[in-house]
FIKOLZA-1660 file (N, C-alpha, C; in steps of 0.1 Angstrom, whole numbers, plus 5000, padded with zeros to 4 digits):
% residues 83
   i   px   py   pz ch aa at
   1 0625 6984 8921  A  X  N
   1 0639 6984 8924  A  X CA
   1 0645 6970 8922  A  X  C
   2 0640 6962 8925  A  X  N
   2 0643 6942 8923  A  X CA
   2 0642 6947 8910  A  X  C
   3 0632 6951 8900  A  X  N
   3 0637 6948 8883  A  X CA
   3 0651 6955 8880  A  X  C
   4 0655 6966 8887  A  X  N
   4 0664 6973 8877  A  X CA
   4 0679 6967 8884  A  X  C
   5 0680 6964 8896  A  X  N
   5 0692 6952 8905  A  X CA
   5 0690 6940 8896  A  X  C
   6 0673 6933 8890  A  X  N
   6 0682 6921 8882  A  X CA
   6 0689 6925 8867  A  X  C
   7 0682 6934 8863  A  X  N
   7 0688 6939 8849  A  X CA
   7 0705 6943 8850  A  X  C
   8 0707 6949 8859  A  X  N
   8 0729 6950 8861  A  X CA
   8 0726 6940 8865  A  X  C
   9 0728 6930 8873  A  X  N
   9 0730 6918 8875  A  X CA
   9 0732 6910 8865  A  X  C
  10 0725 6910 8855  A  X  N
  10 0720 6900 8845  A  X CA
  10 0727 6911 8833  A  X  C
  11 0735 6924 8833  A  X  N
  11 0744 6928 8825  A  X CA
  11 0759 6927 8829  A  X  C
  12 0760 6926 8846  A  X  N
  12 0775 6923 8844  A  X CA
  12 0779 6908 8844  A  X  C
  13 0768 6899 8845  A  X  N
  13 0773 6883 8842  A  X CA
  13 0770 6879 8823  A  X  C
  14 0769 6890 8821  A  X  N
  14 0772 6891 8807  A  X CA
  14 0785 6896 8800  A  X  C
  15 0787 6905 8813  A  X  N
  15 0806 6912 8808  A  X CA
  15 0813 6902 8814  A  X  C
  16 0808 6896 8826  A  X  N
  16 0819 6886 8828  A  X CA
  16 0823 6875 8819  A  X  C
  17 0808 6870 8817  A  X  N
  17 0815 6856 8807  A  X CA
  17 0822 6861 8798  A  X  C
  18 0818 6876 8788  A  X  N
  18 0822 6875 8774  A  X CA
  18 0839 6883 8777  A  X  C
  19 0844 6884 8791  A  X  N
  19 0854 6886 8793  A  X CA
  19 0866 6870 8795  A  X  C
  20 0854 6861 8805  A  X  N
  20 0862 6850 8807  A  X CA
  20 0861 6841 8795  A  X  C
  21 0853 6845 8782  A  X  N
  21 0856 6837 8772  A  X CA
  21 0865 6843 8763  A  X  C
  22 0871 6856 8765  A  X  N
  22 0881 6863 8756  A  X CA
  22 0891 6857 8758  A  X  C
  23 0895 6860 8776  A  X  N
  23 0901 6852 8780  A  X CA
  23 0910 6840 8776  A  X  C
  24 0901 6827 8776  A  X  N
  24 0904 6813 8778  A  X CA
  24 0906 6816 8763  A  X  C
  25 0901 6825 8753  A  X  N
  25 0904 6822 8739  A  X CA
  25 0913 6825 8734  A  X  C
  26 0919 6840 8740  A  X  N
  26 0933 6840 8738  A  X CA
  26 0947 6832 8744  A  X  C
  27 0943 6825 8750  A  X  N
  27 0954 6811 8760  A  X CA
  27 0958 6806 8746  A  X  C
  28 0970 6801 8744  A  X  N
  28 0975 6794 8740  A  X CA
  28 0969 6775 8737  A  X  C
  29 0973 6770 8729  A  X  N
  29 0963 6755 8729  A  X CA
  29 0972 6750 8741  A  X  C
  30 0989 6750 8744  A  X  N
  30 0994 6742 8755  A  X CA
  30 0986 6748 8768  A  X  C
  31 0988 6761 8770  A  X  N
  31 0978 6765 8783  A  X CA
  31 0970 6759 8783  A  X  C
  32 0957 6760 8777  A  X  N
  32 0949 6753 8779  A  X CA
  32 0945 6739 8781  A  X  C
  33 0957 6732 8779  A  X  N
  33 0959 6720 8781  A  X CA
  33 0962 6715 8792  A  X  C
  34 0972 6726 8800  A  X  N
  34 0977 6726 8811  A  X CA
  34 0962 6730 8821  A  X  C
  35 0955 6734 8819  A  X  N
  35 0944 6736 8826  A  X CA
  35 0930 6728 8825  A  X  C
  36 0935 6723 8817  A  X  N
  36 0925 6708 8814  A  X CA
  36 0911 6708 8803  A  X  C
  37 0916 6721 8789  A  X  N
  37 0905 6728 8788  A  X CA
  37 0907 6728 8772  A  X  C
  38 0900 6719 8769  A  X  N
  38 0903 6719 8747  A  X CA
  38 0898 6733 8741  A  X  C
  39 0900 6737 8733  A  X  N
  39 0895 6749 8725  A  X CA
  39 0877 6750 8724  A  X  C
  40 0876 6735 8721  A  X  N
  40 0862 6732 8714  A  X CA
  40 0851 6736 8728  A  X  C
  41 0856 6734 8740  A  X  N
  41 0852 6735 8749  A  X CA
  41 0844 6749 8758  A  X  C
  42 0855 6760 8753  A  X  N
  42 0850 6772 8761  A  X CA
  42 0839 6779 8758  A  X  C
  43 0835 6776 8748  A  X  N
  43 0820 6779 8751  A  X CA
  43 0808 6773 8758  A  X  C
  44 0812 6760 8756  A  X  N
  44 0802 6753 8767  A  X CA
  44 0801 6753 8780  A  X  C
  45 0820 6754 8785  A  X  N
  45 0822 6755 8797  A  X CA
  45 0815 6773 8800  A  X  C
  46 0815 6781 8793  A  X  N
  46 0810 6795 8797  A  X CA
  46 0795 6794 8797  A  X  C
  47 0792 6791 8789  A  X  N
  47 0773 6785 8792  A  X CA
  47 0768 6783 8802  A  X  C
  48 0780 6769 8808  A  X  N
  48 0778 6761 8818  A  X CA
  48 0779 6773 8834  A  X  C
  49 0789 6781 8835  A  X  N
  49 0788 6790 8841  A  X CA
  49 0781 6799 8846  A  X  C
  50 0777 6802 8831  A  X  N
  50 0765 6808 8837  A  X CA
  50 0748 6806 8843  A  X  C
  51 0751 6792 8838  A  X  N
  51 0741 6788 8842  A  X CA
  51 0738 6783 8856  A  X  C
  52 0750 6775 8856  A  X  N
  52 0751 6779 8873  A  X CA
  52 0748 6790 8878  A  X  C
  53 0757 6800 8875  A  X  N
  53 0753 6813 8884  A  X CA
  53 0738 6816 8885  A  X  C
  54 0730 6816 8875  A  X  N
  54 0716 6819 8876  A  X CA
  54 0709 6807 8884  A  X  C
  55 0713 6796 8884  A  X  N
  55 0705 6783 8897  A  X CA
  55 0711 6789 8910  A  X  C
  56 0727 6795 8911  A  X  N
  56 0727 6798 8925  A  X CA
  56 0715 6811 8928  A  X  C
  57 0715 6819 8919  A  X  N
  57 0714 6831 8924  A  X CA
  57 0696 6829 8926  A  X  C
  58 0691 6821 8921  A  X  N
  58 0678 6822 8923  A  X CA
  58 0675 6813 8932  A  X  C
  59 0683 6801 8934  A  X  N
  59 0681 6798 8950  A  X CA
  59 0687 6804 8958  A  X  C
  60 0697 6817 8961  A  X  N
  60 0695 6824 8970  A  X CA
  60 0685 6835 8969  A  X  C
  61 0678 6837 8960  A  X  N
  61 0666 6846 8962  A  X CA
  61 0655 6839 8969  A  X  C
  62 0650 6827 8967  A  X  N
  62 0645 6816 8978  A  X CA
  62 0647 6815 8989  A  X  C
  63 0662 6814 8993  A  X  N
  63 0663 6817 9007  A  X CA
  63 0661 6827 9014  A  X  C
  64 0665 6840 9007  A  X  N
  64 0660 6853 9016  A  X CA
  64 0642 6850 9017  A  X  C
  65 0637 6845 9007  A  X  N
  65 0618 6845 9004  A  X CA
  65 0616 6842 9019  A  X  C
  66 0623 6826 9018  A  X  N
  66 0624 6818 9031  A  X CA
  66 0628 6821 9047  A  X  C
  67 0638 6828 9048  A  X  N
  67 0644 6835 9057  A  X CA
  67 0631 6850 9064  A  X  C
  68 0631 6853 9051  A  X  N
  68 0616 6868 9057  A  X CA
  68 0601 6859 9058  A  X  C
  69 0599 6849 9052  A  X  N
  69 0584 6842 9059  A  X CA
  69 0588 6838 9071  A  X  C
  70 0604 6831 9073  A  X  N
  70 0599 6830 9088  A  X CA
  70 0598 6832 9102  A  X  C
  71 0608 6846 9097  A  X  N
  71 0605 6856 9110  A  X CA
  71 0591 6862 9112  A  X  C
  72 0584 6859 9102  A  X  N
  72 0569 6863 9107  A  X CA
  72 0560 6857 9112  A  X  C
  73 0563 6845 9116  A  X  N
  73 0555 6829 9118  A  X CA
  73 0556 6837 9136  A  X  C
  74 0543 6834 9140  A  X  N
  74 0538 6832 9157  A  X CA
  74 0554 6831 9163  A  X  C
  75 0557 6837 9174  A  X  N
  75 0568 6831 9182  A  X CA
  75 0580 6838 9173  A  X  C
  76 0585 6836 9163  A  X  N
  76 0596 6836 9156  A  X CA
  76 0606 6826 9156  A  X  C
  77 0600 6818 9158  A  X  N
  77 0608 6810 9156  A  X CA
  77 0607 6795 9141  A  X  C
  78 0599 6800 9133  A  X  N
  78 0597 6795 9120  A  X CA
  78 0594 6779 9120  A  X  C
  79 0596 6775 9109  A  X  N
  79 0591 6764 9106  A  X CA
  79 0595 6751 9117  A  X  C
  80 0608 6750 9117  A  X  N
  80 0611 6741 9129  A  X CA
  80 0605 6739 9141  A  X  C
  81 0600 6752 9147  A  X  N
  81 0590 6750 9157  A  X CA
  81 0577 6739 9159  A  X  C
  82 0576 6741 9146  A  X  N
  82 0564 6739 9140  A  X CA
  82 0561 6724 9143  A  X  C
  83 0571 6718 9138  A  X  N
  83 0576 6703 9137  A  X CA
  83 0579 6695 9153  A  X  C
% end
């Protein structure tokens, strides 16, 4: 089930960018000037996007990891206790 949630996952941040780079491509050069954003640009800025997204999204799969080890720890009360 986790394989086939990351595969749409990892197909609609594929519709998104190639949406938000149709997007920023059809702006006008003033628009995009007004928004702080050169032509030469939107593709790296969409890269950059998404690469973000995948560092968020795998450090929130870390936290849940995190979150379910440590409701199982003695007591329940996880690592802090510990300390």
């Amino acid at each position: 089930m986790v394989i086939v949630s990351s595969i749409l996952n990892y197909l609609r941040q594929k519709r998104d960018s190639r949406a938000t780079g149709m997007l920023l491509h059809n702006l006008s050069d003033h628009m995009l000037q007004d928004i702080g954003v050169r032509r030469d640009q939107i593709d790296t800025l969409i890269h950059m996007q998404r690469e973000n997204r995948r560092q968020q999204s795998a450090l929130d799969a870390q936290n849940r990891r995190n979150r379910r080890g440590s409701r199982q720890t003695p007591g329940g009360q996880g690592l802090a206790a510990q300390h």
